[in-house]
C-alpha positions, -999 to 999 in steps of 0.1 A, spaced: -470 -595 -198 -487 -563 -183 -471 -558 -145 -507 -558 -134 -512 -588 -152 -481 -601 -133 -497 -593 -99 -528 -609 -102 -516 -638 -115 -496 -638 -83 -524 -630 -62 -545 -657 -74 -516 -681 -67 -512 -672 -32 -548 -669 -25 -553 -714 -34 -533 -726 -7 -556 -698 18 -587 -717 4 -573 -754 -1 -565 -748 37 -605 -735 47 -628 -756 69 -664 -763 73 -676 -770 111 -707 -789 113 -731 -783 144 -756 -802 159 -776 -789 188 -789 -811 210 -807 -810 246 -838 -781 236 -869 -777 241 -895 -800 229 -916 -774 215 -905 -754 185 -877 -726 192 -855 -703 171 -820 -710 182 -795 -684 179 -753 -696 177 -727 -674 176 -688 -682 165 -659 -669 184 -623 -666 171 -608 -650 202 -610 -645 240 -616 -608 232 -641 -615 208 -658 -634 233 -656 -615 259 -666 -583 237 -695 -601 221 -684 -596 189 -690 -627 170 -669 -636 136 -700 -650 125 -742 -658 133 -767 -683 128 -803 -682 133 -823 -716 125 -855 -731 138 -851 -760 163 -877 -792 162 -877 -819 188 -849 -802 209 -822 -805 178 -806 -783 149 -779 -790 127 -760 -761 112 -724 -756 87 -703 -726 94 -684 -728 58 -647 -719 52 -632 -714 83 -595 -709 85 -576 -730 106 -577 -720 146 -594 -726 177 -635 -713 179 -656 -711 207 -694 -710 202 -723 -700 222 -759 -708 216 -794 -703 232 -829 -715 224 -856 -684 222 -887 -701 239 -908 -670 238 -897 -655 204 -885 -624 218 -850 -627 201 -829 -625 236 -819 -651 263 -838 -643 291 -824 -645 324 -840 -646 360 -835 -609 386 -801 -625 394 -792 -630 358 -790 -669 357 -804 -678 324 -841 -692 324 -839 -703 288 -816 -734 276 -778 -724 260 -746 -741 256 -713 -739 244 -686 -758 230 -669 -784 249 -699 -784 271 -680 -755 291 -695 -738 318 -686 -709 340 -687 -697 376 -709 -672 381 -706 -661 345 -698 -680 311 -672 -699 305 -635 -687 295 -624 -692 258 -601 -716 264 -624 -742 286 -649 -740 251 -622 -736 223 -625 -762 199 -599 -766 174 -603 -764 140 -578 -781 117 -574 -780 79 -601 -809 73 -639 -802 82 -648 -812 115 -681 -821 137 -690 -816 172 -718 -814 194 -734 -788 210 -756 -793 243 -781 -772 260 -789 -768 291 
């Protein structure tokens, strides 16, 4: 057999248990705004991703009624923190008040809330095991 042949092979081999091992998280938002809204989620895989705003991945979905259900597909195992807002006026940002307290509804996981600020990753980690998992998501 070709040595690159040899490699692949092995490649591919190690690369099944990586994807055997891949989760899906199922979302549903809960808690919007009656009328229709575009809510925006965002998934976190670290405390310095969250604090940097750098999301490991994005959703954007309509809300009706005040709820959304979303899928974040093949996630490895780990803990993720997410973050979601409602845009009620379409202008694709959470608006906040001249104080900076947020006059539009958004959540995160575990319900978690912060003091004077959002919440730390650790009070809205959610762990993610090998199996697909569920949770809720409620805005405020």
């Amino acid at each position: 057999m070709h040595p690159f042949r040899t490699l692949s092979a092995f490649a591919a081999v190690l690369a099944i248990p990586l994807a055997a091992s891949a989760a899906d998280l199922r979302v549903a938002v809960s808690d919007g705004p009656a009328v229709p809204a575009t809510l925006y989620v965002a998934l976190f895989d670290s405390a310095d991703a969250l604090t940097a705003d750098k999301a490991l991945a994005a959703q954007t979905l309509p809300m009706r009624d005040g709820k959304a259900q979303l899928v974040f597909v093949g996630l490895p195992p780990g803990r993720y923190v997410l973050k979601s807002f409602a845009d009620e006026n379409g202008n694709g940002k959470l608006d906040a008040n001249l104080v900076g307290v947020p006059i539009e509804r958004y959540g995160f996981s575990n319900d978690a809330r912060g003091r004077m600020g959002p919440p730390t990753f650790d009070a809205a980690a959610v762990p993610l095991e090998a199996a697909d998992s569920s949770i809720a998501l409620r805005l405020h």
